[in-house]
PDB file of N, CA, C and O in Angstrom, chain B, residues numbered from 101:
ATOM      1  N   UNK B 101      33.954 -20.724 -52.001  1.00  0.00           N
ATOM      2  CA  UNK B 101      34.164 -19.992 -53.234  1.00  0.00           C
ATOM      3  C   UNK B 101      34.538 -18.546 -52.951  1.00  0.00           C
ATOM      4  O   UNK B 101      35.346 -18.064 -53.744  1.00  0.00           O
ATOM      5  N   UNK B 102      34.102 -17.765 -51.972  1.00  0.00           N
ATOM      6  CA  UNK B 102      34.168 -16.578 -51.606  1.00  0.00           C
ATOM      7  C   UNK B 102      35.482 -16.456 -51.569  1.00  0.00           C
ATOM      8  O   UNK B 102      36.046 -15.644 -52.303  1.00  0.00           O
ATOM      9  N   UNK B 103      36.324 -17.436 -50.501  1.00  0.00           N
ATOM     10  CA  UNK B 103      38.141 -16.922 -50.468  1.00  0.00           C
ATOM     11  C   UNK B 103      38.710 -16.824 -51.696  1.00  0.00           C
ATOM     12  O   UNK B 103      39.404 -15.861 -52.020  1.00  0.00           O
ATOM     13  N   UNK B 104      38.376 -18.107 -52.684  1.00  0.00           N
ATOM     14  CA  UNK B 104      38.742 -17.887 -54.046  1.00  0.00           C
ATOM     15  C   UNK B 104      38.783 -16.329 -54.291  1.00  0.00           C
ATOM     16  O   UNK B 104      39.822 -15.705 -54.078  1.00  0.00           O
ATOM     17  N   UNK B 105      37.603 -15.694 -54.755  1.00  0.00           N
ATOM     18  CA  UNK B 105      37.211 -14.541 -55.422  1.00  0.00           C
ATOM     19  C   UNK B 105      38.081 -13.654 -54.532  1.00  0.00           C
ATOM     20  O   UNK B 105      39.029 -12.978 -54.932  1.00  0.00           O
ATOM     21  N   UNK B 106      37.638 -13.741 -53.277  1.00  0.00           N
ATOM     22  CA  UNK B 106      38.700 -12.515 -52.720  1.00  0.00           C
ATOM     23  C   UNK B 106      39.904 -12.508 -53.065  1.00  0.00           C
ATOM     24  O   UNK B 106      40.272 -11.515 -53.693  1.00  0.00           O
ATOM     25  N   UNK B 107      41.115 -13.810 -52.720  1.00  0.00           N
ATOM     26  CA  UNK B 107      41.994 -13.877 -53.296  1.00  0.00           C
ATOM     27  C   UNK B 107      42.866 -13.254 -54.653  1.00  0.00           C
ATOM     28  O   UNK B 107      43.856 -12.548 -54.846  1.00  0.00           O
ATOM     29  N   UNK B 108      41.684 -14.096 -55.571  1.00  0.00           N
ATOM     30  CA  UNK B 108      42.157 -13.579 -57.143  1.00  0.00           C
ATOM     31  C   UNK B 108      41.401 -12.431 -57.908  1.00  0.00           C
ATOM     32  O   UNK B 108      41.328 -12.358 -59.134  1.00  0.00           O
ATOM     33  N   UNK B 109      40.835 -11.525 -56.995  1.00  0.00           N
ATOM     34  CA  UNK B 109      39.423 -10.475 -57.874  1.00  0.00           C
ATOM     35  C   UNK B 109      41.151  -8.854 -57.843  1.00  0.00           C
ATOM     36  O   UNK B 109      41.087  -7.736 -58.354  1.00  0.00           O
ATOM     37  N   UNK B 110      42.124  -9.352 -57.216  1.00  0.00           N
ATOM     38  CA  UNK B 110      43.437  -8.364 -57.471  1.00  0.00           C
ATOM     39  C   UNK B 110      43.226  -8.315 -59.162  1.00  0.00           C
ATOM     40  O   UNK B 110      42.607  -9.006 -59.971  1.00  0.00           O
ATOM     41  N   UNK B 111      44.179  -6.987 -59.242  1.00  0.00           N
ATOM     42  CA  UNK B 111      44.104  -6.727 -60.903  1.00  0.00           C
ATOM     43  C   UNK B 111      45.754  -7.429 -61.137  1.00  0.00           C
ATOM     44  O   UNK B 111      46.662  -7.006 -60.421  1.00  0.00           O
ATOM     45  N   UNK B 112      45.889  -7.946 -61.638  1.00  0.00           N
ATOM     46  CA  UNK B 112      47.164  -8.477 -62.158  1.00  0.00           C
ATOM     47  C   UNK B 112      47.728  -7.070 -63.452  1.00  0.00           C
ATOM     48  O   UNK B 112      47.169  -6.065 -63.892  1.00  0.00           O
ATOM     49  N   UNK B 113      48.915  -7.632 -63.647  1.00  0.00           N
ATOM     50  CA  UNK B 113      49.446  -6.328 -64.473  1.00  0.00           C
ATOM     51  C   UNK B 113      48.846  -6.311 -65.713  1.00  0.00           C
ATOM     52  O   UNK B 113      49.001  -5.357 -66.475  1.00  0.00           O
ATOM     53  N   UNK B 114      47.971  -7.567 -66.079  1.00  0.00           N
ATOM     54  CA  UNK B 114      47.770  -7.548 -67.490  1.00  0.00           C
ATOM     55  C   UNK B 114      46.012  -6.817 -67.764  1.00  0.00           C
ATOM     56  O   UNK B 114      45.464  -6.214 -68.686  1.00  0.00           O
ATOM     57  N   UNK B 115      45.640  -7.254 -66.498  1.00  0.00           N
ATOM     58  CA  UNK B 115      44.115  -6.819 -66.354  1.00  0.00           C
ATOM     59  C   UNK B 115      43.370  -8.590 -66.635  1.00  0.00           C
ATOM     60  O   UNK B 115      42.230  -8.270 -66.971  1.00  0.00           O
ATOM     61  N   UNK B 116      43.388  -9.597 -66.661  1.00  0.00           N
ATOM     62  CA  UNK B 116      43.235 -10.583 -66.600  1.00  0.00           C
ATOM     63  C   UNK B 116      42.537 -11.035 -65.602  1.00  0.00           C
ATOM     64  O   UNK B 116      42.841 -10.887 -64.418  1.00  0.00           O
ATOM     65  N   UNK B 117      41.101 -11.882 -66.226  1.00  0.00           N
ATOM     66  CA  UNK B 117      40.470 -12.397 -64.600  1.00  0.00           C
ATOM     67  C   UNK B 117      41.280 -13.639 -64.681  1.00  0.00           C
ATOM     68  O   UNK B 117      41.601 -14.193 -65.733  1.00  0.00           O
ATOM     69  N   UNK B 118      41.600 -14.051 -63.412  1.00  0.00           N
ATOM     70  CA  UNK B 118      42.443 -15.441 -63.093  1.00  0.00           C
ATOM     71  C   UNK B 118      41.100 -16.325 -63.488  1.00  0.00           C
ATOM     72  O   UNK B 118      39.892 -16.100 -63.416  1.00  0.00           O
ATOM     73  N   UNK B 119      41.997 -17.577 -63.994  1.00  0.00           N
ATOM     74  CA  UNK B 119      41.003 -18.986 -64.430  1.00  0.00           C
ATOM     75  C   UNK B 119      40.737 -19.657 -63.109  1.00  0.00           C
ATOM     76  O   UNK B 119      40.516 -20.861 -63.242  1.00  0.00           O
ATOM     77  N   UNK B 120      40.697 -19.219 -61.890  1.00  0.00           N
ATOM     78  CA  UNK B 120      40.035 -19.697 -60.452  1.00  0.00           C
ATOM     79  C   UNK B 120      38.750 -19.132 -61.407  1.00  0.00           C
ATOM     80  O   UNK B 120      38.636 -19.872 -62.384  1.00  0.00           O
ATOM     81  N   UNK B 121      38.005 -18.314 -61.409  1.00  0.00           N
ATOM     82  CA  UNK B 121      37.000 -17.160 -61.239  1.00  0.00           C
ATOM     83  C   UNK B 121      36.554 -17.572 -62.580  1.00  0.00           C
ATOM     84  O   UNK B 121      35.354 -17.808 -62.442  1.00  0.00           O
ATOM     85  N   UNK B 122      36.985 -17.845 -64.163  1.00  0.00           N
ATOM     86  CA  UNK B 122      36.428 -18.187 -64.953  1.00  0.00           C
ATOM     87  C   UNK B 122      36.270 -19.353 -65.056  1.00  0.00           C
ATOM     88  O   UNK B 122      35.763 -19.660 -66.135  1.00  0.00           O
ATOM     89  N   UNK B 123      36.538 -20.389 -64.223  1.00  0.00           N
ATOM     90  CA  UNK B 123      36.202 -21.244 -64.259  1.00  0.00           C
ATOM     91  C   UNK B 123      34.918 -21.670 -63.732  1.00  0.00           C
ATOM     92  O   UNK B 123      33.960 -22.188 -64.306  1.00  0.00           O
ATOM     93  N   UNK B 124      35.154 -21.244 -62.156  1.00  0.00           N
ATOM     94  CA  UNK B 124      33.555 -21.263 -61.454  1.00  0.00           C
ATOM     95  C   UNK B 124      32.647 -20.143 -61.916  1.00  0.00           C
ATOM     96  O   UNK B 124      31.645 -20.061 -61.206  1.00  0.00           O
ATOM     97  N   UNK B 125      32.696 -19.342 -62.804  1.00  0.00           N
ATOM     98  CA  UNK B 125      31.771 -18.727 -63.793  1.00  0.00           C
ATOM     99  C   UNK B 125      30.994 -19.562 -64.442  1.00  0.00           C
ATOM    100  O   UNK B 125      29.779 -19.754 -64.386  1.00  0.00           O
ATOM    101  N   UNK B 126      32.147 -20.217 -65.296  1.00  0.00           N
ATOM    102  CA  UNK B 126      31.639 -21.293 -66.402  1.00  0.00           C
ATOM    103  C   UNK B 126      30.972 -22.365 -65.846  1.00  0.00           C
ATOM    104  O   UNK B 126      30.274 -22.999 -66.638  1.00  0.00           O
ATOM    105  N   UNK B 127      31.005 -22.888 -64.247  1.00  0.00           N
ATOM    106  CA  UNK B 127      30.246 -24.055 -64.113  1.00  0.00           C
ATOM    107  C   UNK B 127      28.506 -23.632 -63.024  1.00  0.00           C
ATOM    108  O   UNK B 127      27.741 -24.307 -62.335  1.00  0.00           O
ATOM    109  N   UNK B 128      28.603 -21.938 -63.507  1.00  0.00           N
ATOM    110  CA  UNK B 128      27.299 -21.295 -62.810  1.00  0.00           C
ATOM    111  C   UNK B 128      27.666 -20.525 -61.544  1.00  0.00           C
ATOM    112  O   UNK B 128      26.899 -19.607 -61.252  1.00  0.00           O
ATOM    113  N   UNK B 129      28.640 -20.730 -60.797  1.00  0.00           N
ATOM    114  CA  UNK B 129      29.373 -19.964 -59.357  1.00  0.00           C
ATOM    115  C   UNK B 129      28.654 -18.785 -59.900  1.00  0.00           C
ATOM    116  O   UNK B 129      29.029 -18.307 -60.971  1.00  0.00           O
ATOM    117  N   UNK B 130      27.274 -18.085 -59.007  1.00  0.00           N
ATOM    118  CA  UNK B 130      26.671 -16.803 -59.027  1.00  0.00           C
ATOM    119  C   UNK B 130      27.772 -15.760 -59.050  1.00  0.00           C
ATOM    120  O   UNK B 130      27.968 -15.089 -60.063  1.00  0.00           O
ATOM    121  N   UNK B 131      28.618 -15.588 -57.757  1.00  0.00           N
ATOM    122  CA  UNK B 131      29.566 -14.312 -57.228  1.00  0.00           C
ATOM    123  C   UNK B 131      30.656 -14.780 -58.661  1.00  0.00           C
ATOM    124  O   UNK B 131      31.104 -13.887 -59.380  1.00  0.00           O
ATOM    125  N   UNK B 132      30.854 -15.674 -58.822  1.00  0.00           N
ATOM    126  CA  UNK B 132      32.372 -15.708 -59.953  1.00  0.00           C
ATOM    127  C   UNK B 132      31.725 -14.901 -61.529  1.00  0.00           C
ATOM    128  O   UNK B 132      32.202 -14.067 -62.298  1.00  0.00           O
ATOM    129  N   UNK B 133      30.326 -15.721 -61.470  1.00  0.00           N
ATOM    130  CA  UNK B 133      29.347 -14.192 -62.207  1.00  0.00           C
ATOM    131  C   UNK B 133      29.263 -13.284 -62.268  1.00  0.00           C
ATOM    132  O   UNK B 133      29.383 -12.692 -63.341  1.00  0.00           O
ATOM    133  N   UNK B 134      29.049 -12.781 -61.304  1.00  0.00           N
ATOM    134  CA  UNK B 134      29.110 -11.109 -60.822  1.00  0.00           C
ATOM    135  C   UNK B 134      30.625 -10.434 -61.167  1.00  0.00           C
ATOM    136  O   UNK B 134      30.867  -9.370 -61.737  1.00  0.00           O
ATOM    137  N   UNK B 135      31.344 -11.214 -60.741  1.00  0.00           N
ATOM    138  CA  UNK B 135      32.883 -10.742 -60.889  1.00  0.00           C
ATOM    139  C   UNK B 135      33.736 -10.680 -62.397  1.00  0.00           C
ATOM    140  O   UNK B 135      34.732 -10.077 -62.798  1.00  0.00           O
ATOM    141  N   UNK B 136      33.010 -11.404 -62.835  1.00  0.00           N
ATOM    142  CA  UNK B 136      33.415 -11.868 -64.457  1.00  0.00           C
ATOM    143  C   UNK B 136      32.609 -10.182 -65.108  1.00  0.00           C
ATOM    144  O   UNK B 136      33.259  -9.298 -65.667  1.00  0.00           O
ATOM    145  N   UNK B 137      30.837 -10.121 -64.778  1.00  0.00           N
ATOM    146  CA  UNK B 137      30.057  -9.243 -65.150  1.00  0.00           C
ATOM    147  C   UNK B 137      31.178  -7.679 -64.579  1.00  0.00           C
ATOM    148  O   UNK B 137      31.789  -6.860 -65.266  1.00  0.00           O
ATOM    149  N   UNK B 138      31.098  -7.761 -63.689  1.00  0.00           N
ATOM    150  CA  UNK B 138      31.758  -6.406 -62.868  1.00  0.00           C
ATOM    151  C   UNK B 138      32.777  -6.144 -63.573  1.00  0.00           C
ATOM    152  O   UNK B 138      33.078  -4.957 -63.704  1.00  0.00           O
ATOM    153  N   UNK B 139      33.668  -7.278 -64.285  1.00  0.00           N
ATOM    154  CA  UNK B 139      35.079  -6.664 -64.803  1.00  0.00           C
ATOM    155  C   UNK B 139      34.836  -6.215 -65.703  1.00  0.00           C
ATOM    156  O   UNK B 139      35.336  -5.101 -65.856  1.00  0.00           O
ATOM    157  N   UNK B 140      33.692  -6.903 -67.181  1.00  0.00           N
ATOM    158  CA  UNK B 140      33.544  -6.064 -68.290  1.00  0.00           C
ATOM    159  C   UNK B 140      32.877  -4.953 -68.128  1.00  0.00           C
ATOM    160  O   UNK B 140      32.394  -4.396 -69.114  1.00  0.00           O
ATOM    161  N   UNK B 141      32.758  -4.523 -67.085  1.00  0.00           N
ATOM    162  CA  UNK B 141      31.271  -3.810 -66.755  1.00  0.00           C
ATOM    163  C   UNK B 141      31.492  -2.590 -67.955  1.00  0.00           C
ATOM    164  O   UNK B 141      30.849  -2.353 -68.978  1.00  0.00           O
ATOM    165  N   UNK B 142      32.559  -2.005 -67.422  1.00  0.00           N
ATOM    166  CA  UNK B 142      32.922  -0.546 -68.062  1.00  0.00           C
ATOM    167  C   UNK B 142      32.882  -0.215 -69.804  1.00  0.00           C
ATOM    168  O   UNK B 142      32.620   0.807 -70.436  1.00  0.00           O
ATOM    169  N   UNK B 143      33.334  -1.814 -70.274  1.00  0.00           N
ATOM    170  CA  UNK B 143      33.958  -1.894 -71.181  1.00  0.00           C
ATOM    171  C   UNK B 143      32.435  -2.262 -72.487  1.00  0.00           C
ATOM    172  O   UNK B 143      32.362  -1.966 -73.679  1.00  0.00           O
ATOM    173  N   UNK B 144      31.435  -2.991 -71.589  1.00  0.00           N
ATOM    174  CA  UNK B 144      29.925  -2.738 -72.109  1.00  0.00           C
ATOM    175  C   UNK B 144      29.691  -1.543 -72.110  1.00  0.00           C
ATOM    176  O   UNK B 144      29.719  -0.921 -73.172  1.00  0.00           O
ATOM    177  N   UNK B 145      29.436  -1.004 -71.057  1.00  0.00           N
ATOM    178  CA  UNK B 145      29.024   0.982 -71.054  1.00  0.00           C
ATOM    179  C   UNK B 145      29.674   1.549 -71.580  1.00  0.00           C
ATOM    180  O   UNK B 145      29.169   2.661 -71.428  1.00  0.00           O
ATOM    181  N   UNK B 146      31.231   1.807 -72.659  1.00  0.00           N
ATOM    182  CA  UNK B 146      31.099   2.103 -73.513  1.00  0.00           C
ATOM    183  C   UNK B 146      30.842   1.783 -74.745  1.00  0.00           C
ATOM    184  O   UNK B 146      30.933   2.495 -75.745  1.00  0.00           O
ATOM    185  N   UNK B 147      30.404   0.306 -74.622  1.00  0.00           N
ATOM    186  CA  UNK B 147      30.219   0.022 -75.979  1.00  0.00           C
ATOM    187  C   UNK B 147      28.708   0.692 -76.258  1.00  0.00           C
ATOM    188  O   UNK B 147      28.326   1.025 -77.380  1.00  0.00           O
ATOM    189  N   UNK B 148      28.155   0.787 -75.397  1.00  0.00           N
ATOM    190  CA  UNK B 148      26.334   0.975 -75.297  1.00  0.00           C
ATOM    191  C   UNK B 148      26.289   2.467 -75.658  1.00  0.00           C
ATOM    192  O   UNK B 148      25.171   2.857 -75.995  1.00  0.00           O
ATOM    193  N   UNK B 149      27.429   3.533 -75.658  1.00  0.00           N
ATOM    194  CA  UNK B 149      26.580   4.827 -75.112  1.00  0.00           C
ATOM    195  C   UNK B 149      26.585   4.971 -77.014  1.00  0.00           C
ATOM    196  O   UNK B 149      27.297   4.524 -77.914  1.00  0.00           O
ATOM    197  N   UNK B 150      25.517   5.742 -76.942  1.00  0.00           N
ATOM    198  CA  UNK B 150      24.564   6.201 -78.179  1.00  0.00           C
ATOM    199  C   UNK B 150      24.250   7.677 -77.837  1.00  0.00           C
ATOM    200  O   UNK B 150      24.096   8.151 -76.712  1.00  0.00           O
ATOM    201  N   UNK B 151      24.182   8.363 -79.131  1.00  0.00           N
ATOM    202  CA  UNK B 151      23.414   9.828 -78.974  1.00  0.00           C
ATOM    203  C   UNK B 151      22.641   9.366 -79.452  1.00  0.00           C
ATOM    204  O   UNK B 151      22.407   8.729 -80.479  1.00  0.00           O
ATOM    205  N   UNK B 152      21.795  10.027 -77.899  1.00  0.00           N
ATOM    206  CA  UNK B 152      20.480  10.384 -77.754  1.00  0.00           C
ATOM    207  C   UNK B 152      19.609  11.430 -77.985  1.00  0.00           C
ATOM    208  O   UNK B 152      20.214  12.185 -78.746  1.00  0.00           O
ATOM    209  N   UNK B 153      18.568  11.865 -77.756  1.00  0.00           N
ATOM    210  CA  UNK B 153      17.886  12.917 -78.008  1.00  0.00           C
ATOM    211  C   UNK B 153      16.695  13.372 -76.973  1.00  0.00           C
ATOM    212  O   UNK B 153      15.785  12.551 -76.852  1.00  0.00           O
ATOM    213  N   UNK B 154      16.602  14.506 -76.262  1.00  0.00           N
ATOM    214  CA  UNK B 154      15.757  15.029 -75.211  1.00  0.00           C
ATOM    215  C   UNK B 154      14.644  15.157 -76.193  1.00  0.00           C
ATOM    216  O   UNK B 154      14.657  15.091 -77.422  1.00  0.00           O
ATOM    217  N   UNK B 155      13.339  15.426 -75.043  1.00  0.00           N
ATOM    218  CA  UNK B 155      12.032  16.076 -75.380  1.00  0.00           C
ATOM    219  C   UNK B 155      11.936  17.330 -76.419  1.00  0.00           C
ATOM    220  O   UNK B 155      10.951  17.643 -77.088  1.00  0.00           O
ATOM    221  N   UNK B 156      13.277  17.999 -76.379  1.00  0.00           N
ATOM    222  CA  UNK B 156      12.888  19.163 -76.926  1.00  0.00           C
ATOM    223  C   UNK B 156      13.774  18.985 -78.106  1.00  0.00           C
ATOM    224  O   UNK B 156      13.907  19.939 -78.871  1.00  0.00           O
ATOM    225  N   UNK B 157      14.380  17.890 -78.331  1.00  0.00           N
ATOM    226  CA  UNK B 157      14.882  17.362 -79.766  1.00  0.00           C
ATOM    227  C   UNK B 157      16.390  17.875 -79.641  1.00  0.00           C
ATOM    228  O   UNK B 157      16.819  18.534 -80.588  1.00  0.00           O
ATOM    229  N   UNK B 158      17.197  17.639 -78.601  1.00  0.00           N
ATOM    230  CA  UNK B 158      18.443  17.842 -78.299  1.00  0.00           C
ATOM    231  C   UNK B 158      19.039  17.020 -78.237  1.00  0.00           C
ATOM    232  O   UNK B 158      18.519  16.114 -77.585  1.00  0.00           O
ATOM    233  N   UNK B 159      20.276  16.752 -78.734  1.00  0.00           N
ATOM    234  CA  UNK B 159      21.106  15.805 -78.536  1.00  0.00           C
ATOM    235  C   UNK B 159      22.489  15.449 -77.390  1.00  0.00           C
ATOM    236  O   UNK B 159      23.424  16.213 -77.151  1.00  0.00           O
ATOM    237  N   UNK B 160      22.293  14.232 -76.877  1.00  0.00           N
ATOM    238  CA  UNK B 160      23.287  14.284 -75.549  1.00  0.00           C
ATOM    239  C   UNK B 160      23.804  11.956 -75.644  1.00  0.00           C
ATOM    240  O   UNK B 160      23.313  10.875 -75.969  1.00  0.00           O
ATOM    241  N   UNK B 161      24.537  12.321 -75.315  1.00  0.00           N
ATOM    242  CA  UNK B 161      26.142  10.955 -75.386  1.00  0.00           C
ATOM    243  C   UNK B 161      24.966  10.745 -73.995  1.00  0.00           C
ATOM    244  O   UNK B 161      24.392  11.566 -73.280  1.00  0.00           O
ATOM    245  N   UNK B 162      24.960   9.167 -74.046  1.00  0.00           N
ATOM    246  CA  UNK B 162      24.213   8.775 -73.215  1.00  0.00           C
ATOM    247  C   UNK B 162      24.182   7.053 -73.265  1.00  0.00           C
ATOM    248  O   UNK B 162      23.976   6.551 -74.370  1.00  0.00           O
ATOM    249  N   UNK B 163      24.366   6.222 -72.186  1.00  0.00           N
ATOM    250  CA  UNK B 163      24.039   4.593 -72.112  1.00  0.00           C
ATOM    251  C   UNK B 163      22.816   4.705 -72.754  1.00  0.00           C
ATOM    252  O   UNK B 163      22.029   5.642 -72.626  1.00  0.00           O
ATOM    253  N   UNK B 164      22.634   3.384 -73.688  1.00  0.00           N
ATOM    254  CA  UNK B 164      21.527   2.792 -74.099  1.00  0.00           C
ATOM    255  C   UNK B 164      21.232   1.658 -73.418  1.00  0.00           C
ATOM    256  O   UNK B 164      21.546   0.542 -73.831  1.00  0.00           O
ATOM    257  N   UNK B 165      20.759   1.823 -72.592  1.00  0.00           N
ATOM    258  CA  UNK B 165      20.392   0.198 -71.535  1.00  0.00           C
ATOM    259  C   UNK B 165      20.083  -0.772 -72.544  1.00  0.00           C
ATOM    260  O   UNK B 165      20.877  -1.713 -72.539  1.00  0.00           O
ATOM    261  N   UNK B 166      19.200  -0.836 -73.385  1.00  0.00           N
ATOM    262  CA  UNK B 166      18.794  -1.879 -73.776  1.00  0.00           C
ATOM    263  C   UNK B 166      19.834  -2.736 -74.276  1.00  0.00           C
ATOM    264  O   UNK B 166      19.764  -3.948 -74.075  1.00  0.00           O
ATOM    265  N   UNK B 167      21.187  -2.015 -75.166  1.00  0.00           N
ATOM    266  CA  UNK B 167      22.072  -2.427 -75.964  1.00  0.00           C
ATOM    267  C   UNK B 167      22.827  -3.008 -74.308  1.00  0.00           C
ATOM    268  O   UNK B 167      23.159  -4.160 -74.029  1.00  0.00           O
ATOM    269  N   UNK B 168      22.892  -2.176 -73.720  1.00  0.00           N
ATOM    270  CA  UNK B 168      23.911  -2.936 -72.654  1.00  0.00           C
ATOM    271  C   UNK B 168      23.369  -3.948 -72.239  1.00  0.00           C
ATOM    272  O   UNK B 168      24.095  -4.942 -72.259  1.00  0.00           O
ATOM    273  N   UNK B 169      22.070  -4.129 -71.756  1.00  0.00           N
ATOM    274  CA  UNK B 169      21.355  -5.742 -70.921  1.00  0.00           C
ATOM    275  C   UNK B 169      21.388  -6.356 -72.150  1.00  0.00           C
ATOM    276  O   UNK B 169      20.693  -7.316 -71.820  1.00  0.00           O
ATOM    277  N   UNK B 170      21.722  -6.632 -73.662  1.00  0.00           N
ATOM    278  CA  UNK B 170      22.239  -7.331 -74.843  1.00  0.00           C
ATOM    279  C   UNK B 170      23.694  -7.926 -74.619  1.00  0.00           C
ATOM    280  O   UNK B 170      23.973  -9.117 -74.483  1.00  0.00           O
ATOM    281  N   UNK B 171      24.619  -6.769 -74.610  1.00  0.00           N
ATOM    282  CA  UNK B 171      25.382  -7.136 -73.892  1.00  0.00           C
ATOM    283  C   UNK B 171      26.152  -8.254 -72.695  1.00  0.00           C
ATOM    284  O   UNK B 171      27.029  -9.113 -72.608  1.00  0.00           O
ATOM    285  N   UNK B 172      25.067  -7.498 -71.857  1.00  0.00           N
ATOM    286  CA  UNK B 172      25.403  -8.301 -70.531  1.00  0.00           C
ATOM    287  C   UNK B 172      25.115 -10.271 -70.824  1.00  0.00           C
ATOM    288  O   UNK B 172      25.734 -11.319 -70.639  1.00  0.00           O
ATOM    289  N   UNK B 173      24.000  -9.890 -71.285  1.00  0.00           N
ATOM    290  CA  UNK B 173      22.836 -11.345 -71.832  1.00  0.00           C
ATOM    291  C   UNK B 173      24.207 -12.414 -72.457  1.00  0.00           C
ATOM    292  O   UNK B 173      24.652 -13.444 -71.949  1.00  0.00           O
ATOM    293  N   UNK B 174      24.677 -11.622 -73.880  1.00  0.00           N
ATOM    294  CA  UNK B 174      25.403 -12.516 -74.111  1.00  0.00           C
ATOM    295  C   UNK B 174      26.771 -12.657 -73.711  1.00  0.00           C
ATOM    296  O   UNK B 174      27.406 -13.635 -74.105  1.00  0.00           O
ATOM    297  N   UNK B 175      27.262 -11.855 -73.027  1.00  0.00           N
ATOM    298  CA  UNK B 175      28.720 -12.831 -72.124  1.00  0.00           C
ATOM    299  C   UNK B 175      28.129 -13.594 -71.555  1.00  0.00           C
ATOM    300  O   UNK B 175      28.493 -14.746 -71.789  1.00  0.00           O
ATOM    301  N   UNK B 176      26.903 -13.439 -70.500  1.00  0.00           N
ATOM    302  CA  UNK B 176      26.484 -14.707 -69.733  1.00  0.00           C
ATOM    303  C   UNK B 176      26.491 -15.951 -70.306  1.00  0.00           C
ATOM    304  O   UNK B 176      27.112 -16.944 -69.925  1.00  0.00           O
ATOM    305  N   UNK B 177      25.430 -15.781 -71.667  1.00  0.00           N
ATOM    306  CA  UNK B 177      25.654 -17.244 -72.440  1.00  0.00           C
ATOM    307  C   UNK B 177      27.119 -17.260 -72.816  1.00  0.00           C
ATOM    308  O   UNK B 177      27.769 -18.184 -72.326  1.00  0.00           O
ATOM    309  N   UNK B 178      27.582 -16.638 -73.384  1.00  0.00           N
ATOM    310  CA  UNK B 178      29.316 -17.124 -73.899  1.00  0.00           C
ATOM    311  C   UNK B 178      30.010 -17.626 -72.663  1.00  0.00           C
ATOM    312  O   UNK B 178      30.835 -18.533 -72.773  1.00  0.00           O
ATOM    313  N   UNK B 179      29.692 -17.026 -71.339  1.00  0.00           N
ATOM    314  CA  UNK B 179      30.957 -17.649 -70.195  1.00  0.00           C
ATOM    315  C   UNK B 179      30.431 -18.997 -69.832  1.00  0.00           C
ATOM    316  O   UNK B 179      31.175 -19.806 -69.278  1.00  0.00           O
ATOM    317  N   UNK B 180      29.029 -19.321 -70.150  1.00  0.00           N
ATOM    318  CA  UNK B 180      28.377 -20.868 -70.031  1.00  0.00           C
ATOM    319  C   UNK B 180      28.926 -21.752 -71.149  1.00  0.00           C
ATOM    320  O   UNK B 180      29.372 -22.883 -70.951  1.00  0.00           O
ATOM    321  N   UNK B 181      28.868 -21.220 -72.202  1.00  0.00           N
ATOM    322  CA  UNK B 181      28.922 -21.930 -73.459  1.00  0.00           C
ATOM    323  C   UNK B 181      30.559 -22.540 -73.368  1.00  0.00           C
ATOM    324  O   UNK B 181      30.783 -23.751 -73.398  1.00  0.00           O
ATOM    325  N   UNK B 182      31.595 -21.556 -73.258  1.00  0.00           N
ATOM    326  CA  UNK B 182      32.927 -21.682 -73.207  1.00  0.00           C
ATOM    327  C   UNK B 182      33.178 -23.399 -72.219  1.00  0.00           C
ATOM    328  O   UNK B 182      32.975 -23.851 -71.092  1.00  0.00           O
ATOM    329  N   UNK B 183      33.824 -23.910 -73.768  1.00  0.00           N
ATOM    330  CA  UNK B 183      34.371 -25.298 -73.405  1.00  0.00           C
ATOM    331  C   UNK B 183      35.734 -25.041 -72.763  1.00  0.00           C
ATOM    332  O   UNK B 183      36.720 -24.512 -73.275  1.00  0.00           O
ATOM    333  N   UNK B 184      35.527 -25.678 -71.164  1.00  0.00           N
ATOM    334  CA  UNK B 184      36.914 -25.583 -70.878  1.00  0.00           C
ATOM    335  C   UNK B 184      38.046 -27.282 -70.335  1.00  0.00           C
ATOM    336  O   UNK B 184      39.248 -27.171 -70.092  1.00  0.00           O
TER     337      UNK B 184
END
C-alpha cells in the first residue's frame, strides 16, 4: 500500500486525491487515512478557527479543537460510509 500512496499523494492540477488512496481509505487502509485526513487538514482549521477570548477578556482568531476533532470524526465516518 505504501508505493500506492507514494506514487499518487503528488498534487495533480486539480488538487484531487487519486481514487488509489480513496479507495483504500474507504476499505480502512490506516496511511490512505492519514493521507485523505492530511489533505483536508487545512481546510478543517479553517473551518474551526473561532474568536476566542484570553483571561483578561481579550479577544484573539484562534483553532477551536473541539470543532476540529468534530470535524475530523466525521470525514472519518463519511470516507467509511461512502458506497463505492
Amino acid at each position: 500500500m505504501t508505493g500506492i500512496i507514494d506514487a499518487n499523494t503528488k498534487d495533480n492540477e486539480r488538487g484531487l486525491l487519486p481514487y488509489p488512496i480513496i479507495f483504500a481509505a474507504n476499505k480502512g487502509e490506516p496511511e490512505a487515512m492519514k493521507v485523505v485526513i492530511l489533505h483536508y487538514g487545512s481546510y478543517m482549521t479553517s473551518l474551526s478557527m473561532r474568536k476566542l477570548y484570553d483571561e483578561q477578556g481579550n479577544t484573539y482568531w484562534g483553532i477551536d479543537e473541539e470543532t476540529c476533532d468534530r470535524l475530523r470524526s466525521k470525514l472519518i465516518q463519511a470516507i467509511l460510509a461512502f458506497k463505492i
